[in-house]
N, C-alpha and C positions, 0 to 999 in steps of 0.2 A: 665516281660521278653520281649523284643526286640529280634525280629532274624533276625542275620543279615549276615547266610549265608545257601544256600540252596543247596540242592543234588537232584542230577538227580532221576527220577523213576527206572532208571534202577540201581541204586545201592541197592535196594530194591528186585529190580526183581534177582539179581543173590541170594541173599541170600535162596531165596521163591524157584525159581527151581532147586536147590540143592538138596531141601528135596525129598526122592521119593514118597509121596505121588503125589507131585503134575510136575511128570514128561510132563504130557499131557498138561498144562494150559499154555495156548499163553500168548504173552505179551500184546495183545487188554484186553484178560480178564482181568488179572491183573491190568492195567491201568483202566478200570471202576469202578474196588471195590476198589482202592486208590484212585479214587475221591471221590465214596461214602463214603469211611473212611472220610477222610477229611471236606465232607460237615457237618456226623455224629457230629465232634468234634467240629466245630461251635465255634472255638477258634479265636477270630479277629487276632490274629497274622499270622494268616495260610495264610489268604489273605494280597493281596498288593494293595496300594491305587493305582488309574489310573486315568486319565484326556483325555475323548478324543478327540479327532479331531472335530472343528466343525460339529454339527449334522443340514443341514439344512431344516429349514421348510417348506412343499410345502402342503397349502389348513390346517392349523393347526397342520400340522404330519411329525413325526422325528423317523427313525429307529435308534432303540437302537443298540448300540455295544451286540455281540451275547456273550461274557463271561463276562459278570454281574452278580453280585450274590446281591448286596447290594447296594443303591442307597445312596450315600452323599449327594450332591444337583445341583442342574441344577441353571445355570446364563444363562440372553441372552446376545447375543454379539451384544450390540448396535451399530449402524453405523452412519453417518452422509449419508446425499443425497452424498458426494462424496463419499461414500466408507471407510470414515476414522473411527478404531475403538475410540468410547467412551467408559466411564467409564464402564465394563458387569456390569448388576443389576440381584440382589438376584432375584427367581422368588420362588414361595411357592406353596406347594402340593397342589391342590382347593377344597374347601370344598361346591361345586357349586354341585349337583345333578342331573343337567341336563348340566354335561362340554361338554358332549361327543355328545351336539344335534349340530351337525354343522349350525347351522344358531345362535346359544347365541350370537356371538362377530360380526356378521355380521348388522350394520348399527343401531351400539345404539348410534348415537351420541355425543356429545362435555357433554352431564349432568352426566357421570361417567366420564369421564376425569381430570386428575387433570395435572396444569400445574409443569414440571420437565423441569431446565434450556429454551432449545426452542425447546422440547418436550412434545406434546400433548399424556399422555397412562393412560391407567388404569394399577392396581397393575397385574401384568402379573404373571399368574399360568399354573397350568400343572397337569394332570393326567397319568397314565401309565396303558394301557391294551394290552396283549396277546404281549409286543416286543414293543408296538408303545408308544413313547410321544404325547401325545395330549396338543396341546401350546395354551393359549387363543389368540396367536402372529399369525395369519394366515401363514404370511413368514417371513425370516428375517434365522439366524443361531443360536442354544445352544451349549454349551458347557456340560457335568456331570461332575462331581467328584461321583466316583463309586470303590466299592472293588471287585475285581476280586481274582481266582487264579493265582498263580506264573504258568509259563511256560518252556520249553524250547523251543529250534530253530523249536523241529519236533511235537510241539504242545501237548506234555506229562505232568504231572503236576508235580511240581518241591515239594520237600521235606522240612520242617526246619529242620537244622542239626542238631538235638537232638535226643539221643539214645531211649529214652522211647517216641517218635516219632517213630520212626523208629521200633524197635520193636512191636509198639501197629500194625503199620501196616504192616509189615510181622505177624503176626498171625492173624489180620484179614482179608487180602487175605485169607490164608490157608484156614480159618473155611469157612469164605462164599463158598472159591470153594469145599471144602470137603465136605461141608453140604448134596447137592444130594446123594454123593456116601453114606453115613453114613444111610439114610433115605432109599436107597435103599440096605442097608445092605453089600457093598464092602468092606469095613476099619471095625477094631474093635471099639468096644467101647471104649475100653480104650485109642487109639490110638487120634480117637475126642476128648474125654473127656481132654485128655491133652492140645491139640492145644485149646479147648477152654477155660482151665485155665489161659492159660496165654495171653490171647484175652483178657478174663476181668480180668485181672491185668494191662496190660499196658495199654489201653484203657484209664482208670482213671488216672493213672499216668503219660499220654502225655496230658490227658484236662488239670490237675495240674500244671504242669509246663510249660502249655503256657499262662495261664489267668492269672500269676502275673507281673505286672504292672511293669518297670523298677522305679528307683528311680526317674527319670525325668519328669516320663509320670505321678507320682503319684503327682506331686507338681506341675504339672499342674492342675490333677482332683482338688486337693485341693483347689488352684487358685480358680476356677470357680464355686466351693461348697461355699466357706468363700467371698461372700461377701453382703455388707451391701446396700449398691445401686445395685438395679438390671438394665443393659443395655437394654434397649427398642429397640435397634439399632447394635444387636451383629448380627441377620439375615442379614442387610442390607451389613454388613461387612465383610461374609462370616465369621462368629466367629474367627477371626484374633486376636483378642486381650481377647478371654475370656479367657485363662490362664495366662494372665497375673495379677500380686498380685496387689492385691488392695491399692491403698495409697489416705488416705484423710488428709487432714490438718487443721491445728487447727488452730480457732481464737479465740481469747483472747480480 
């Protein structure tokens, strides 16, 4: 499944403060435990891919965009001495142990170098600790590809329009906010018991109907599963062409 249209939080939020239980709960609250739903369901469709703004590097370090949830991949944006962008190259998570000692990339000369066009670099990698990119590139700018959640204008998280969505999360606002008062003995039993019946009912049936894969997106996976040469060169390419079907030709 592809979603390919989203509803505000607050079409959620009038549904939720209707009920009288939960006449006292703001809308700050209820927006928290719909993000926590959301991150809960850990369903890729929930999030939307993003691309951001050059991030640039000063002394090996690039602050992260702050609603990240999921890192695709980082490219640097190479330059020429004028300013003019070249080809961005692929840059890869580093498997260095000591990335983070600031003095590694400082003055190992031309014997890890390999020459690229009339570019003298080593294979450029990155770590990420606490927000921060850590670039083996001292200066220069990155770019991510990263999955975020959807938004709106006033910074709320945006819904996929699907009903067993939608209901998994008005009853799990409900439960979490009802949960105190039940523990502290306000509501009945029976009154919880219900909001949380059908907490975990819909709960499994919005993971269900977000993780099947559209027809398109499945003959892609296929694509990239079925084939017989494997691409040494799909990273360099930002995986641009690993769904595409394979064709080899016969000689006779």
């Amino acid at each position: 499944m592809k979603v390919i249209n989203y509803k505000s939080l607050g079409t959620i939020l009038w549904r939720v403060l209707k009920n009288p239980l939960a006449s006292e709960l703001t809308y700050e609250e209820a927006a928290e435990y719909a993000l926590e739903f959301i991150r809960l369901l850990g369903a890729p469709v929930v999030y939307v891919d993003k691309i951001s703004p050059n991030i640039v590097l000063q002394n090996h370090k690039g602050e992260l965009p702050c609603d990240i949830l999921t890192l695709s991949g980082v490219r640097y944006m190479d330059t020429d001495e004028d300013g003019v962008l070249n080809h961005p190259i692929a840059m890869r998570e580093s498997t260095n142990v000591y990335h983070f000692d600031p003095n590694e990339f400082e003055d190992q000369g031309n014997t890890e170098f390999e020459l690229r066009g009339n570019h003298n670099r080593n294979e450029y990698t990155y770590s990420i600790q606490k927000g921060i990119l850590f670039s083996s590139i001292k200066d220069g700018s990155v770019q991510i590809a990263y999955r975020g959640i959807a938004t709106d204008e006033d910074g709320y998280p945006l819904i996929p329009d699907n009903e067993k969505v939608l209901l998994g999360m008005e009853y799990y606002i409900l439960s979490r906010y009802l949960e105190p008062m039940y523990l502290m003995g306000k509501i009945t039993d029976k009154a919880f018991e219900f909001i949380q019946q059908k907490r975990y009912f819909y709960m499994p049936s919005a993971f269900t109907a977000l993780q099947m894969p559209s027809v398109d997106g499945m003959e892609s996976v296929m694509n990239s599963i079925n084939r017989l040469i494997l691409s040494s060169t799909s990273h360099e390419s930002f995986f641009k062409k690993s769904g595409e079907k394979e064709r080899l030709r016969k000689f006779r």
